[in-house]
Backbone as CSV, one residue per row, in Angstrom:
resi,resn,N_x,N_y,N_z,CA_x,CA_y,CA_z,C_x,C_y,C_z
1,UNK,132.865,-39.603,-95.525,132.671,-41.027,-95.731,131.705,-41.570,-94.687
2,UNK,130.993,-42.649,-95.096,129.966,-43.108,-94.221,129.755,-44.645,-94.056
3,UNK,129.908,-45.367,-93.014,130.454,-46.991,-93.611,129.139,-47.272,-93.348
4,UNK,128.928,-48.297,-94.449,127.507,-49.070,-94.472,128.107,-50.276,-95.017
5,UNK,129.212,-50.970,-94.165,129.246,-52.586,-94.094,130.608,-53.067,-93.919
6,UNK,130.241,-54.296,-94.284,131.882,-54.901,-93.345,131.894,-56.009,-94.688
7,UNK,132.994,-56.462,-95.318,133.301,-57.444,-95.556,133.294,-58.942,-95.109
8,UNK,132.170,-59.777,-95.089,132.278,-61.140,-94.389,133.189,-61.914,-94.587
9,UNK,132.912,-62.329,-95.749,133.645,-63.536,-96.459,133.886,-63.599,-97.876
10,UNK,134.620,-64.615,-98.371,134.736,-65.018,-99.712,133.546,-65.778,-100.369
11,UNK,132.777,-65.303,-101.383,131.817,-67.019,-102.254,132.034,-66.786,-103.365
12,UNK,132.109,-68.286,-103.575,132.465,-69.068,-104.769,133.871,-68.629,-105.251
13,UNK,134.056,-68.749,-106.321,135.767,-68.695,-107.511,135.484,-67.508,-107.817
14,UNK,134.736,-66.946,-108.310,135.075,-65.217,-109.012,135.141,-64.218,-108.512
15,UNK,135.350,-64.341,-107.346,135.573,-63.028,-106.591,134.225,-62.489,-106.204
16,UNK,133.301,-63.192,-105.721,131.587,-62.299,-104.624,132.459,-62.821,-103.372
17,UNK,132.200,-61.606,-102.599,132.191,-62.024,-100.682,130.640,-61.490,-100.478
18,UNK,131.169,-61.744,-99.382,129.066,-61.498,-98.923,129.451,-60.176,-97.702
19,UNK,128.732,-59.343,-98.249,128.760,-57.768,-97.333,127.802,-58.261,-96.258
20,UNK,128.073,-57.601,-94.390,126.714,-57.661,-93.867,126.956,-55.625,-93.806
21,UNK,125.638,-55.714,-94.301,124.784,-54.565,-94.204,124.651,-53.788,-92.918
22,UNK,125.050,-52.700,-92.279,124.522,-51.338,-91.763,123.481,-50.942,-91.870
23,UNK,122.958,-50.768,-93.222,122.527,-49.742,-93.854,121.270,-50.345,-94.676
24,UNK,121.062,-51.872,-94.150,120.046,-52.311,-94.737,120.031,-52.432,-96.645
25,UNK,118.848,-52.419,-96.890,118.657,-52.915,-98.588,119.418,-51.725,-99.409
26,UNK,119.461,-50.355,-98.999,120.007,-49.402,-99.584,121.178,-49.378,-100.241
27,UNK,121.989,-50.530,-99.764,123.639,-50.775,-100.610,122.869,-51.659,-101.831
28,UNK,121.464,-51.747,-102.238,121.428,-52.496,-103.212,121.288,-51.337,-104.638
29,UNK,121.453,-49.956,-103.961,121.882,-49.135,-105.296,122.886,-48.277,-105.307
30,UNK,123.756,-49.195,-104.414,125.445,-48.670,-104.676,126.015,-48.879,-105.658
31,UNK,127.013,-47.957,-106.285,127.297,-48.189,-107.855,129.144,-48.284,-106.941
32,UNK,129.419,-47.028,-106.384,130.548,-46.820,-106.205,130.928,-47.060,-104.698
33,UNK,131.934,-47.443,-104.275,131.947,-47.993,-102.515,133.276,-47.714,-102.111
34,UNK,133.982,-47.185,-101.237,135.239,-47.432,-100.562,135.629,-48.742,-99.685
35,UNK,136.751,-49.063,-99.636,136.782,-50.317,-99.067,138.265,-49.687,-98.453
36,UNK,138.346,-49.803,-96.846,139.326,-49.023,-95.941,140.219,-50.584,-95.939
37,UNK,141.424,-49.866,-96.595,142.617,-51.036,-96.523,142.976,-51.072,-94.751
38,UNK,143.623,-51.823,-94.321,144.210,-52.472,-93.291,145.058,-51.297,-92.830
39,UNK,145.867,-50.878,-94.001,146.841,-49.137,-93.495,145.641,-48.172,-93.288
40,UNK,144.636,-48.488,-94.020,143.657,-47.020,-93.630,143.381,-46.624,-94.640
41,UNK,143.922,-46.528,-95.700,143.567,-46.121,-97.428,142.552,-46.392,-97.620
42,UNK,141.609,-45.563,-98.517,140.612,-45.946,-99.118,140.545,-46.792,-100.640
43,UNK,140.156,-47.818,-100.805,140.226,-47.617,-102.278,139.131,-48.116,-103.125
44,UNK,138.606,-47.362,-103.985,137.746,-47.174,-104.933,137.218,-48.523,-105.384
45,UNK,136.486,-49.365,-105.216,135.584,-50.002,-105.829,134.348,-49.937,-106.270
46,UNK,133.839,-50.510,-107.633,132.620,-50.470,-108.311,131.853,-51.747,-108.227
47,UNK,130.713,-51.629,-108.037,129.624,-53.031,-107.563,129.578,-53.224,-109.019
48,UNK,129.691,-54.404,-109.342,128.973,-54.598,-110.880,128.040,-55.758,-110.913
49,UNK,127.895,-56.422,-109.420,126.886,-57.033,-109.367,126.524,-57.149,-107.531
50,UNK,125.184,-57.225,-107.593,124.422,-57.334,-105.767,123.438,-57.960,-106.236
51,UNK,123.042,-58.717,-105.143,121.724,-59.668,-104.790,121.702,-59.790,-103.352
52,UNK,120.435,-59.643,-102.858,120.298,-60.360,-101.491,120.555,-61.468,-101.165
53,UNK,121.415,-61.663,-99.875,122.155,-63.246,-99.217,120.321,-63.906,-98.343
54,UNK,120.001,-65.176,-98.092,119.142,-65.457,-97.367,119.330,-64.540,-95.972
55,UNK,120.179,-64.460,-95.322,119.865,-63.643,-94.194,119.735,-61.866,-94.087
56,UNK,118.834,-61.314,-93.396,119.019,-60.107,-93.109,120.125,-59.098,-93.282
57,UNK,120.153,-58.146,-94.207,121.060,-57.283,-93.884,122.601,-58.017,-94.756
58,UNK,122.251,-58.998,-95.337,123.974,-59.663,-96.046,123.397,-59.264,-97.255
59,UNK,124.084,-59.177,-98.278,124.367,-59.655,-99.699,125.751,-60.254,-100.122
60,UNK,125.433,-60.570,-101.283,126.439,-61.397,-102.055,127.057,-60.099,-103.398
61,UNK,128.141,-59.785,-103.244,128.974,-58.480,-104.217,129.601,-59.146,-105.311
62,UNK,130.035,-58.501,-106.190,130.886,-59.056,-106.623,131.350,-57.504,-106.945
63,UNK,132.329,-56.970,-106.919,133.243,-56.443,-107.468,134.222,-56.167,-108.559
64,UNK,134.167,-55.011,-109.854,134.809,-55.011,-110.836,135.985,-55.266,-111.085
65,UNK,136.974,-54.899,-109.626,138.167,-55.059,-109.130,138.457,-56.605,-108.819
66,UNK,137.702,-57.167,-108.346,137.997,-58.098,-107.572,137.284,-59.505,-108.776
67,UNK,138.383,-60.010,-108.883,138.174,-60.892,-109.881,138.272,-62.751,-109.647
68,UNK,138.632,-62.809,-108.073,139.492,-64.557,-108.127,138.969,-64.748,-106.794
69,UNK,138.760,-65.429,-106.139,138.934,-65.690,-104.343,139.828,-65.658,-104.206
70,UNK,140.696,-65.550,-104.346,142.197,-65.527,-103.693,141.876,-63.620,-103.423
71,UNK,141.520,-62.560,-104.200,141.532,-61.149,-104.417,140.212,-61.179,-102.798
72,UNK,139.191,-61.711,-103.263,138.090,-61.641,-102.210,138.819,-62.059,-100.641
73,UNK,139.592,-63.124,-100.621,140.189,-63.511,-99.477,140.820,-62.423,-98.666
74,UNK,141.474,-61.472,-99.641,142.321,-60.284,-99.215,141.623,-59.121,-98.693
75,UNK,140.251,-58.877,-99.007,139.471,-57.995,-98.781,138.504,-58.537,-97.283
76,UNK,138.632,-59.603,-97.240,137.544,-60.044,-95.705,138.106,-59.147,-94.831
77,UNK,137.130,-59.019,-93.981,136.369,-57.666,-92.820,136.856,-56.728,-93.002
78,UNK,137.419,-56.089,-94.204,137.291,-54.792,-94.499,136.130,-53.992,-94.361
79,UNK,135.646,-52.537,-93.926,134.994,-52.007,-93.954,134.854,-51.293,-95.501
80,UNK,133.499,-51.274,-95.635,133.026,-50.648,-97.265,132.614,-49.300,-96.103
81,UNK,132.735,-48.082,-97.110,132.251,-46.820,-97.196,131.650,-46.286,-98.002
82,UNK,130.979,-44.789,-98.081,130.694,-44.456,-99.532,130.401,-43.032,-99.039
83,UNK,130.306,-42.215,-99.913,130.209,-40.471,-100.127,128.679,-40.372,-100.751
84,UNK,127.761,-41.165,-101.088,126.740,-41.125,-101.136,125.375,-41.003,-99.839
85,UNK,125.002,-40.090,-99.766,124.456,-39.912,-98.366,123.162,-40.733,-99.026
86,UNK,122.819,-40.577,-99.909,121.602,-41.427,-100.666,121.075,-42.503,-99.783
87,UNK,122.380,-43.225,-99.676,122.359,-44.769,-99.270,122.759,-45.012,-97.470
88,UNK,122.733,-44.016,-97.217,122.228,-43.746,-95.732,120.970,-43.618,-95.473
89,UNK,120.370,-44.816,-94.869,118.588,-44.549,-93.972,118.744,-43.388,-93.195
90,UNK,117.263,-42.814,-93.354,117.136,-41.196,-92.148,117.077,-42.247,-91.248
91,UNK,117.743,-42.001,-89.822,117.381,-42.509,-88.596,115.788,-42.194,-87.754
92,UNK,115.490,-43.971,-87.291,114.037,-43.972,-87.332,113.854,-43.272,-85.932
93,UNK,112.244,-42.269,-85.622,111.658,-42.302,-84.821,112.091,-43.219,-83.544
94,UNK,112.626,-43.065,-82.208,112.486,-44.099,-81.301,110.766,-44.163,-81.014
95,UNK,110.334,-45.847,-80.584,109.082,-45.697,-80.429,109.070,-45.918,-79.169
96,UNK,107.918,-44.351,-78.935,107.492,-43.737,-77.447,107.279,-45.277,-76.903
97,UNK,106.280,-46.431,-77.208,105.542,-47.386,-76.901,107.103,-48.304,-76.049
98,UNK,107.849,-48.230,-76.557,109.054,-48.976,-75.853,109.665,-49.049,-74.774
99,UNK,109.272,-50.314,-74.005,109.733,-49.697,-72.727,111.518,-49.688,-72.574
100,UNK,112.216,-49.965,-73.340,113.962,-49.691,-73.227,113.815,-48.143,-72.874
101,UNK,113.307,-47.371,-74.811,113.237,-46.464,-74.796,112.860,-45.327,-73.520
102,UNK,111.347,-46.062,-73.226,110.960,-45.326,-71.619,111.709,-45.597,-70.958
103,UNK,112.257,-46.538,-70.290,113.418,-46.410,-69.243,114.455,-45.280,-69.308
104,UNK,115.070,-45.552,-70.198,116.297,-44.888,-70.539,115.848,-43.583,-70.761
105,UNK,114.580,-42.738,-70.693,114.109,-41.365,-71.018,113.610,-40.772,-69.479
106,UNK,113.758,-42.051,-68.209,114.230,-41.471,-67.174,115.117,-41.210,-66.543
107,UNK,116.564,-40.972,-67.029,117.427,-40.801,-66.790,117.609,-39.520,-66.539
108,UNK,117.927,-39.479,-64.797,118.161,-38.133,-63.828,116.821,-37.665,-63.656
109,UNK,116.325,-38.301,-63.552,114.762,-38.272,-62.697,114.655,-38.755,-61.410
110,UNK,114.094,-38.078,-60.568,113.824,-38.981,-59.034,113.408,-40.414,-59.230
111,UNK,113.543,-40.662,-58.115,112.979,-42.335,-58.218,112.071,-41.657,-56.804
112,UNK,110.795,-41.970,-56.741,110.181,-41.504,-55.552,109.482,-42.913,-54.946
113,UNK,109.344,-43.170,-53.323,108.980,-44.264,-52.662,107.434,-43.914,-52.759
114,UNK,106.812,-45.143,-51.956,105.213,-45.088,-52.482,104.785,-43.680,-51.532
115,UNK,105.780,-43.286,-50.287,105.380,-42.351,-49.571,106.143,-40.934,-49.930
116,UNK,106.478,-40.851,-51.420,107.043,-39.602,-51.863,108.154,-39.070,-51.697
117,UNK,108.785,-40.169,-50.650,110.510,-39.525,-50.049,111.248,-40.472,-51.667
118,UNK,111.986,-39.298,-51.570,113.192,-39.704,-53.029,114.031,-40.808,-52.291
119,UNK,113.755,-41.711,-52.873,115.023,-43.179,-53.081,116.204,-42.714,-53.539
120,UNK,116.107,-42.383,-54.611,117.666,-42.267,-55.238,117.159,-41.692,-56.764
121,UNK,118.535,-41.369,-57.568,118.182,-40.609,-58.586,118.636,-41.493,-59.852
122,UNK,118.014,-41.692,-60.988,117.975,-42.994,-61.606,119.075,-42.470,-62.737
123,UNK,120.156,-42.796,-62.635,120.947,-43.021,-63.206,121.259,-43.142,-64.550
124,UNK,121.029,-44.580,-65.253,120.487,-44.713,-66.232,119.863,-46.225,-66.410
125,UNK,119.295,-46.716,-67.428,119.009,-47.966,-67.805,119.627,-49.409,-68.012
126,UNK,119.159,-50.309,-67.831,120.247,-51.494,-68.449,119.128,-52.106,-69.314
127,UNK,119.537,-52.234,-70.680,118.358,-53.838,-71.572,118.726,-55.244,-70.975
128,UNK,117.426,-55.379,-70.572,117.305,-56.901,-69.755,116.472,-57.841,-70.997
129,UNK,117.360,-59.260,-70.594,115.785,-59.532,-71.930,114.603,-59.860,-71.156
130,UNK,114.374,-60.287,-70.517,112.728,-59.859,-69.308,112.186,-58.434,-69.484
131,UNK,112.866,-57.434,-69.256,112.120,-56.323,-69.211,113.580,-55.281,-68.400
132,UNK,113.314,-53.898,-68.870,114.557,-53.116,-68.750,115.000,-52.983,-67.050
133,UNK,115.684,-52.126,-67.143,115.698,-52.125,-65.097,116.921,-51.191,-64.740
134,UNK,116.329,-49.943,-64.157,116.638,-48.721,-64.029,117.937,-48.834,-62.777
135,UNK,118.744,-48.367,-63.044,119.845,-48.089,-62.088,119.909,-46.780,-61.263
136,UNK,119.762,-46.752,-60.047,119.331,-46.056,-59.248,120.575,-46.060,-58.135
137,UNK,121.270,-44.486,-58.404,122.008,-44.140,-57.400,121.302,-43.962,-55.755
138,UNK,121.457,-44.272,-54.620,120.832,-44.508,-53.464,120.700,-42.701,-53.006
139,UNK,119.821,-42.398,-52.551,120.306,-40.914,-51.803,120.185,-40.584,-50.480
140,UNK,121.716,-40.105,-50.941,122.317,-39.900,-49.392,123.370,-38.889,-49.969
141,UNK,123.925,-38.352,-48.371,125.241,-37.686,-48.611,126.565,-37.870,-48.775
142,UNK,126.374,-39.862,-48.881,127.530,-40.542,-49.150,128.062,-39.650,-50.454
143,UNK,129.572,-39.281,-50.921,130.257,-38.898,-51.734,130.221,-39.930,-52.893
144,UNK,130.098,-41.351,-52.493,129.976,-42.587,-53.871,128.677,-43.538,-52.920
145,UNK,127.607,-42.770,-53.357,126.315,-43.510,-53.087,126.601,-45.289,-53.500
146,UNK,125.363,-46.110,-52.915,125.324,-47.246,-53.814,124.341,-47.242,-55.242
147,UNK,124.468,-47.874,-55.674,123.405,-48.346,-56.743,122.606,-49.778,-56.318
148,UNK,121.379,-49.078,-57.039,120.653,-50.463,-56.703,119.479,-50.611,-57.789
149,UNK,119.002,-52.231,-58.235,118.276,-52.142,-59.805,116.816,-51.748,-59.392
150,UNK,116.398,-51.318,-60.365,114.501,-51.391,-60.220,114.089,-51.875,-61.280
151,UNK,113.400,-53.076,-61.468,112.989,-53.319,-62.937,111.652,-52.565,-63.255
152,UNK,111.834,-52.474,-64.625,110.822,-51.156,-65.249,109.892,-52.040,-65.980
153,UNK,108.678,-52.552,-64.808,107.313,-53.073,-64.401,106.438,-52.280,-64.035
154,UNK,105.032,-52.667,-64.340,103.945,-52.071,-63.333,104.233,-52.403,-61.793
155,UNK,104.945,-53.605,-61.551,104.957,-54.017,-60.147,106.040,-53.151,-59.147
156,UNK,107.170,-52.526,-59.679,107.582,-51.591,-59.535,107.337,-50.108,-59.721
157,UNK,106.808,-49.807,-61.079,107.235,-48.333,-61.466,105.632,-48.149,-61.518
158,UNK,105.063,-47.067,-60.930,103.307,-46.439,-60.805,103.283,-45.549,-61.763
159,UNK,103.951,-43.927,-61.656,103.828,-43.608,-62.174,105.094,-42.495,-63.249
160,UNK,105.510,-42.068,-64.264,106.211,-41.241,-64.449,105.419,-40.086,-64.802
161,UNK,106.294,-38.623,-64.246,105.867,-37.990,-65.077,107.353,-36.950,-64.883
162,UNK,106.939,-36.434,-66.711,108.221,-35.733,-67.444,108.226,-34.212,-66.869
163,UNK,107.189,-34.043,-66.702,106.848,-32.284,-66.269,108.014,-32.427,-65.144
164,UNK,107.834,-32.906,-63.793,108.345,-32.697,-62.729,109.885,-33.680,-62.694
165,UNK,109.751,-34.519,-63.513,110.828,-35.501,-63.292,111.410,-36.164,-62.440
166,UNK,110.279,-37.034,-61.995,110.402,-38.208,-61.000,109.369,-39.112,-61.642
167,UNK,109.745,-40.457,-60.992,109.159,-41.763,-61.162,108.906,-41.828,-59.939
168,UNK,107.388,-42.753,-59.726,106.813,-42.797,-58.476,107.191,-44.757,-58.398
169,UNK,107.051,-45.221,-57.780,107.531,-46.572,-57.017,107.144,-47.027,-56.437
170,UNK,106.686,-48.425,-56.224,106.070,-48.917,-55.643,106.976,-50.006,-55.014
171,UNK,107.062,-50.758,-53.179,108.194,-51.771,-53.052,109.364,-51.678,-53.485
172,UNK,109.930,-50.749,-53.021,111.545,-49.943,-53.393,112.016,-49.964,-52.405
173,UNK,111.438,-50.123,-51.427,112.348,-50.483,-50.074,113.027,-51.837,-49.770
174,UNK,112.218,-52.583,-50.665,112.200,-54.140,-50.575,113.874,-54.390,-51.400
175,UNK,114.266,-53.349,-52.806,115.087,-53.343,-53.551,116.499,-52.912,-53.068
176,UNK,116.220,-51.745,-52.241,117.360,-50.868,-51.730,117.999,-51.347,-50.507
177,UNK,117.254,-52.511,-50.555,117.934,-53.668,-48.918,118.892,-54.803,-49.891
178,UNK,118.334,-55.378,-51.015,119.113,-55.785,-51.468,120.483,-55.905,-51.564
């Protein structure tokens, strides 16, 4: 089983709730769907009607089963499933161009100062909405080093490279006083 959505809500009298989407436009050629009861059961529903909702990723269902709002009421935030891999997107390419992505693809890489001595070893990433910013265990022989942020800038970060696995740094001393 593979869930591609959640039950929102109830619309209108005949039984449509509005699905939000996982799985994008692809539930718009679902015929057959599971819907995980509250105990955990699966049970068998048939789309006999879909349209896109104005927002992203919703539609509006209606269900063969489901005939009244009062039936739709009973089904809100249920998870839909399905055995159709069809209606599963291939998962996209991350794009190289991203700097989240780049951050987070230095993880356990040196962090090196502008004079080549290792700072600390970068941990992993945090998404900032400014711009990402690398978490950097301090190095030392402390047993529970500190951490300290580097945001993942030109004004910080010079250069990476993957061969050797370190990030070069620029004003990291300025950070690790922090």
């Amino acid at each position: 089983m593979f869930k591609i959505g959640t039950v929102s809500k109830s619309h209108g009298t005949h039984g449509d709730v509005v699905i939000r989407s996982e799985t994008g436009d692809t539930i718009l050629s679902a015929e057959l769907l599971y819907l995980q009861t509250r105990e955990g059961d699966f049970l068998p529903v048939r789309v006999k009607k879909i349209r896109p909702a104005v927002k992203d990723s919703m539609f509006f269902v209606l269900f063969t089963e489901i005939s009244s709002r009062n039936e739709a009421e009973e089904i809100r935030n249920l998870e839909l499933f399905t055995t159709d891999e069809s209606l599963i997107p291939e998962p996209e390419e991350p794009d190289m161009d991203d700097p989240l992505h780049a951050a987070f693809s230095c993880t356990g890489y040196k962090l090196l100062d502008e004079n080549g001595e290792v700072a600390g070893i970068i941990d992993t990433a945090i998404d900032n909405p400014a711009h990402p910013l690398l978490v950097v265990q301090h190095a030392s022989d402390d047993p529970a080093p500190e951490q300290f942020l580097v945001p993942f800038v030109n004004a910080y970060i010079v250069e990476i490279d993957d061969e050797a696995q370190t990030v070069t740094g620029t004003n990291i001393g300025s950070l690790r006083e922090v």
